[in-house]
Each structure stands twice: as C-alpha cells, then as structure tokens.
C-alpha positions, -999 to +999 in steps of 0.1 A: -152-333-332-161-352-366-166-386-374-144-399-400-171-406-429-174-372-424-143-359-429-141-382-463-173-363-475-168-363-514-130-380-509-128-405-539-124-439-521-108-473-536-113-495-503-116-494-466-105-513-436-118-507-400-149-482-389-155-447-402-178-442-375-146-433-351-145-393-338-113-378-354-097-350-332-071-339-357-057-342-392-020-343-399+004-354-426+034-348-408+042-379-386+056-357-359+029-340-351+004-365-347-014-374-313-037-390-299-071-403-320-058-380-353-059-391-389-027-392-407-022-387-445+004-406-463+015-375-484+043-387-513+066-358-515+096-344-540+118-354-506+100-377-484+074-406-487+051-405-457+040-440-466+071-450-447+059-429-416+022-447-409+038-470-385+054-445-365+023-421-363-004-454-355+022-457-326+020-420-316-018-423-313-033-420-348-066-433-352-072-432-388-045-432-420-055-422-454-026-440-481-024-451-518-009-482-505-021-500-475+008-512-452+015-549-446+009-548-409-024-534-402-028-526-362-062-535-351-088-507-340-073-484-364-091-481-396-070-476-431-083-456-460-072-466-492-074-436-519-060-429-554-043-396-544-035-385-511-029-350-517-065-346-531-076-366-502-064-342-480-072-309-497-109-329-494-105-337-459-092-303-446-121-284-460-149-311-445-130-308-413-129-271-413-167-268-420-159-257-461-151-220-450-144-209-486-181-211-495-192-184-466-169-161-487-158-147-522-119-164-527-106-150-560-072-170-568-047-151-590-023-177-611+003-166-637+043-163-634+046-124-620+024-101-611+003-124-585+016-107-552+009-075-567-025-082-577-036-104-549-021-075-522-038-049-543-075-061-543-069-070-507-065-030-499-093-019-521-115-038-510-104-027-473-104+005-485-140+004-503-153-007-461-152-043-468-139-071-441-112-086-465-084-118-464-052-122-478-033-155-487+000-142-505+038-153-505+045-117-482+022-128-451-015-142-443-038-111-434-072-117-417-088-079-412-058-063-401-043-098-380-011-106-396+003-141-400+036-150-412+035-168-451+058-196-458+048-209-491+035-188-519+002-213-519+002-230-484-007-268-476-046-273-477-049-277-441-035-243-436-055-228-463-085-239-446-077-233-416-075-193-422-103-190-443-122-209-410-106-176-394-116-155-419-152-169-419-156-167-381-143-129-384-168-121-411-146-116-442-163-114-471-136-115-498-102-132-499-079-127-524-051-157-531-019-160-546-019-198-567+012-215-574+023-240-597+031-260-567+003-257-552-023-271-583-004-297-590+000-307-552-040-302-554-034-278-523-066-260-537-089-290-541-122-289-524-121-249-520-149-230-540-134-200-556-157-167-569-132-159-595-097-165-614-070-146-626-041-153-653-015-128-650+009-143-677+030-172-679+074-171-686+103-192-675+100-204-640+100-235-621+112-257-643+135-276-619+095-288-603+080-290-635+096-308-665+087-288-694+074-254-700+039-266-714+035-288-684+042-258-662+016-243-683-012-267-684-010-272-645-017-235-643-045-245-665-061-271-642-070-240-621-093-225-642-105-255-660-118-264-625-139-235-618-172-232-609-197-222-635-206-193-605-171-180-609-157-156-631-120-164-654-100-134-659-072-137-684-045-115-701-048-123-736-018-103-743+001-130-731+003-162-756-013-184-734-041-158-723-068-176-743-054-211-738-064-209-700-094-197-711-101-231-732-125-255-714-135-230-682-173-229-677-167-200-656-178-166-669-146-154-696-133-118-699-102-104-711-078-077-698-050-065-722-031-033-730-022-046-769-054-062-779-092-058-782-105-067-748-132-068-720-110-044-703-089-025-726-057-003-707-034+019-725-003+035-711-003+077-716+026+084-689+053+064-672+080+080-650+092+078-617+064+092-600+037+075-619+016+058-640-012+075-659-034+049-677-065+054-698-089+025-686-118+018-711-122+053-715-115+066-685-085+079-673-067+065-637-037+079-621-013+056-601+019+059-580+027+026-595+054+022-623+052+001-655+041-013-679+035-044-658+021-024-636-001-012-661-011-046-665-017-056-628-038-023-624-065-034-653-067-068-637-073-050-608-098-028-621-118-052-637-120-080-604-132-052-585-161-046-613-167-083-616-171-084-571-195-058-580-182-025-571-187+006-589-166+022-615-159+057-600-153+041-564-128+018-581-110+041-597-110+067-571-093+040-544-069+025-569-055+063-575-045+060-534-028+022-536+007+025-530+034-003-540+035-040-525+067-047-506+095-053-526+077-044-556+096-015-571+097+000-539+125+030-542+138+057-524+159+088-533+192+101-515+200+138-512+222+136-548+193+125-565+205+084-569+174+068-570+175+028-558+147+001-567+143-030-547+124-056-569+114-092-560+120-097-599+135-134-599+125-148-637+142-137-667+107-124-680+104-100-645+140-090-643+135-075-683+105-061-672+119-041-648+151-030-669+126-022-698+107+002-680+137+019-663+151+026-695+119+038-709+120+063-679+157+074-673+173+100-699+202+080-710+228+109-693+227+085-662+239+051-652+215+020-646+239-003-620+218-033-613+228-063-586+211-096-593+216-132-583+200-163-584+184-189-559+201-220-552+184-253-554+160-239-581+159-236-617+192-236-633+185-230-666+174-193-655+208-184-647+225-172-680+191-159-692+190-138-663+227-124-663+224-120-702+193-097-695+211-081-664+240-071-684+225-063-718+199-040-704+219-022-674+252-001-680+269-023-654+257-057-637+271-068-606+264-106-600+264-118-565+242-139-541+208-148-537+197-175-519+223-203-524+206-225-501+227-252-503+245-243-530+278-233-536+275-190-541+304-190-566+294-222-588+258-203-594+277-167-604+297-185-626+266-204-643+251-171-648+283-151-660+284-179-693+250-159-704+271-127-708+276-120-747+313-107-753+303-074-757+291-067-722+319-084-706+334-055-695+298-042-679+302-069-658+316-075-616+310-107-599+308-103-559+297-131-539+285-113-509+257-099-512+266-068-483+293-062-505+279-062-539+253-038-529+277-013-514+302-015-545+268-002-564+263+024-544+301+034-547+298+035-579+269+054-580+272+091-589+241+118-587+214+110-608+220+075-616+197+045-610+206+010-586+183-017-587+188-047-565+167-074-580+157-108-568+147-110-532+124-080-526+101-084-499+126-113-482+139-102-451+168-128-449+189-144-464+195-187-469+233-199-471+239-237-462+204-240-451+212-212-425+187-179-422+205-148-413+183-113-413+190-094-449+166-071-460+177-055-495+160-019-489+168-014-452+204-024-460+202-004-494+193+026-470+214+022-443+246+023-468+238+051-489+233+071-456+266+058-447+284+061-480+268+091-497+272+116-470 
C-alpha cells in the first residue's frame, strides 16, 4: 500500500484539497471499477468525460480523485487533486504505483505506420532465441517469457502497461520490446516509462479520423523520440521522408537504417521470391524466410536493435536466418494445384501496395493475382478509394467486401471504396459484402498457379458487425475452403 504523495511522485500539480498522507489501495479511471479507499482519474475521452463520473466513484468508495476541474461539491475526507492533464497524471501515477518497472529492464518502443508488429514480435524471438528472458507488448497479444495475455489495444492504457512490465520485472525479463501508437503518445499512455531505445519504421496514411492532419499524425509520432532519454538509442529509417525529421531534437544516441540511402545500417535486397529473402547486410549476407521489400526493411531494423542491445553480429545473423513470419504477416500456404494464398494484416493504402508490389515482383505474369480487401468501419474514411484504387490497379481482379463495419453500414463502405476505381479497372472489379463469401468466390476463381491474398484483418480472429464479435479468422477459413473447394 502507497500513500498518495507517493503515487503523485513527479505528477505536475496546479492545487490540492484534502491530505496526501491517506494509503491508496487502488488506481482506476473507470468509475465502475472503483472500490473502496482507490484513487480515481478524471480521464477526458474521444467518447466519454470522466469528470462527470467523480461523484459516482467518491460514492463507491474512492478515496482520492485526480481532475483538471475540481467538482462543485467536494465530499469531506476525500482529498481532490487538481492537475493540468490527467492522462499524464495517470501514466505518472501508474508507474509510481507499480514501483517504475520499466527501469529494472531494457523497453525498446517501435513507432511508425507498418511494420511495428513485425519488428516488435521479431526482436522478442531473438532475443528468446539468443537465451535471454524477454517481454512483448504488441497489438497480437502481451507475452511475459512464454505467459500469454490477450492484447486489446495496439499501445494499452498506462496502468496496464505498467502493470506487465511489474510482471515482467518480477519474472526477471530483461528486454521488452513495444509496439507505440499514435493513440497512445498523444493519450500520454507512455509517460513516466524509461525506454532503452526507439524505432521509426515509416510513416503513410492512417488514423486520420483521430488525428486531424497528416503532419499532426506525424509530429505526435515525434513526441516519442523527442522524449527519450539521452541513455537511449533513436533508430530511424531515413528512407522514409520523415526518417530524419523524428530524428530532429532527440538527445538519444541517432542511427539510420535504410535500403536506398547511405546509412548506419545499410540493407540491399539480392533475392525476393516465395520462399525467401536474401539480403546483403553491411556486407554481410543474411537469408530469411520472410518476403519483401518491407520485410527487407523490418529485418535491418531488426539487425541493428539487436547490435545496439549489444549482441554479436554472427549470433544475430545466425538466429534472424531461423525467424519465421508474425501472424497474419504474409503468412501463406499452398494447395495441391499449386494456388498460393497470403493472409496480410495490410490495412493502409501504403501496406496494401506494399504487398501487391512485391507479389508482382515475384509472380511470372502467366498467373492471376485475385486479391479480397475491405475496410474498417468507424475509422478513416478517406482511406477507402485509395485502398480500392491500389486493390484494383495492382491485382488482376479485386473483390471488395467486409472488414470490420463496426457500426457501420457493410454496403455504404464498399461503395465509398468502389468510387476510387479508375474506369479502366472497372471490369477487374466484384463487390461482395460477406466476407465468407467473398473469400470463397476467390478461391473459385482461382485456377493452378495463381495467387489470393486476403488483406486487411490478418492476425484478427473475428470479426465486428453492429458492435457484435463473431469468430472469423481469414487463414483458417482460407484453408478450410480451398480444402473444400479445390479437391
């Protein structure tokens, strides 16, 4: 049990009513789940205001609430913290009350549009592999060792992120790797955490129904690394536009990774095909089961992390040669006629051509590139006819379906994507609203030797429709149809 001036430990405070000395038991900033002698945060959300829950959680038993605006009825024997922001407040809070875990380990946060699961999931299996005691924060799941915990947000609240790297510490793991949102910065979710190193993957169009321009999307992916310690290293890829921009006003250690441009860590593509990558690495050449050019990319940043934690060259090499693909990252299988189907979590413009890009660079031409995409409802429109118009220029037939409508109407998205289809690829195109269905037309359409890829969801094992889950997995139903189809 802390006392409350504890808990506030470096918390910026603008006044105070009532005793700090009080012994918090718990922190919360949901109202619901607050009890007896807690301390509740008055979080302003996109949604809700939880300034217009402190009476309802001083009545379940709260002890202590943090706010930017003190109430008008203040209950005696309950002190009130008045603070500028309560989302830093908290991040603040939940690592005090958590005894700062992230300083008894190295956390290495990975930022950038795509390529952050990959990377993050990646390091977390070398460094298992090289006999280290590693953690894992990523959008797929939590890992502590070899405990898994279920993810819900690609950069969880700071009370959850705290409260695994208290696990992580007490289990004796000595490097975490993180995926960092957009989200999450500018919902300071990673305030008060100390972080070894930073990665910048690259930055395309995403999130802008959150954020209200692309340059403020960019320059709170920014904040990250301009907040890093002087300890900490700042890996960026300067191939990117932005690569040098995040780079700007860090005082952590700079290096560069790039397959274009001079760099610290220089990576050229020598092979690409379906089986592999083969990469020359500053000299030295690495074989990878992964495919890509952005693959390419995630396996220098890779590379050089693992040289900046301090492991040897040869070892690095040697273990990323045996790292196979990240759930729902270009994962594939191969029937018995030789149709090959990719399941990619590609769901920005900038992945989705990615992915098309280095298909075609593979595939002969003789065969046909079917690909089934969608788009999430509730998010970004403006991503819609930009992904269609990719889907459909680069594939030799695009079937439009469902994503995640949320709660969306399914038809009303496909039709905002279909007005990105030029004139000329009209006739490419078939809209089919469920998603079963859309994936089976693909694979009757398939013949042998030609190439499906069913893009947007990936690792997501259901499905969201009227704010209803139902269980859809892409790849096992992908699998289970061929089977059933392709006899």
């Amino acid at each position: 049990m802390l006392q409350l001036k504890d808990i506030l430990y470096r918390v910026s405070l603008d006044s105070i009513v009532g005793s700090t000395t009080i012994v918090i038991n718990n922190i919360c900033f949901d109202s619901r789940k607050v009890s007896l002698n807690d301390a509740f945060v008055a979080i302003r959300g996109t949604q809700v205001d939880g300034h217009d829950y402190i009476e309802k959680a001083v009545a379940q038993g709260a002890l202590a609430v943090i706010c930017e605006k003190l109430p008008d009825n203040l209950v005696n024997g309950v002190t009130y913290v008045k603070v500028n922001d309560c989302n830093q407040a908290l991040a603040l809070m939940a690592s005090n009350y958590y005894e700062v875990p992230s300083e008894n380990l190295k956390l290495v946060g990975v930022t950038g549009t795509n390529g952050k699961t990959t990377i993050a999931s990646l390091l977390y299996q070398l460094f298992k592999d090289a006999g280290f005691k590693v953690g894992l924060l990523s959008t797929v799941h939590v890992l502590v060792n070899d405990k898994v915990h279920q993810a819900t947000h690609t950069t969880p609240d700071s009370l959850t992120i705290n409260r695994y790297l208290k696990e992580m510490s007490e289990e004796g793991v000595e490097f975490c790797f993180m995926e960092v949102s957009s989200h999450g910065i500018h919902q300071k979710r990673t305030a008060g955490l100390t972080f070894a190193g930073g990665i910048f993957t690259n930055l395309s169009h995403d999130h802008l129904d959150y954020h209200n321009s692309f340059a403020e999307y960019r320059d709170v992916k920014k904040v990250f690394f301009d907040e890093l310690p002087k300890s900490a290293f700042a890996l960026s890829n300067i191939d990117d536009k932005n690569g040098l921009y995040m780079l700007q006003n860090t005082g952590a250690k700079k290096y560069t990774y790039a397959l274009k441009t001079y760099a610290d860590y220089k990576g050229q593509v020598l092979e690409n095909q379906f089986s592999g990558l083969l990469l020359k690495l500053n000299d030295q050449e690495l074989w990878s089961t992964l495919i890509g050019s952005f693959n390419a990319y995630n396996l220098v940043a890779i590379y050089a992390t693992a040289e900046l934690l301090g492991l040897e060259s040869i070892e690095i090499l040697q273990i990323i040669s045996g790292l196979e693909s990240v759930s729902g990252r270009f994962q594939y299988f191969v029937n018995h006629d030789k149709i090959t189907t990719i399941v990619d979590y590609s769901h920005t413009p900038d992945a989705l051509k990615n992915v098309l890009e280095t298909i075609n660079d593979i595939r002969t031409k003789n065969e046909e590139l079917i690909t089934v995409v969608g788009c999430g409802g509730d998010r970004d429109k403006t991503k819609r006819p930009k992904m269609a118009h990719i889907a459909s220029a680069l594939s030799t037939k695009a079937i439009f379906t469902s994503d995640n409508p949320r709660s969306e109407d399914p038809d009303t998205i496909i039709a905002e994507m279909e007005a990105g289809v030029e004139p000329q690829n009209y006739k490419k195109t078939l809209s089919i609203t469920d998603r079963r269905q859309a994936i089976k037309t693909a694979i009757q359409l398939a013949q042998a030797n030609d190439i499906i890829l069913i893009a947007g969801k990936g690792h997501e094992t259901y499905q969201e429709i009227k704010g209803e889950r139902t269980d859809f997995d892409d790849f096992k139903i992908a699998q289970e149809l061929m089977e059933k189809l392709k006899k």
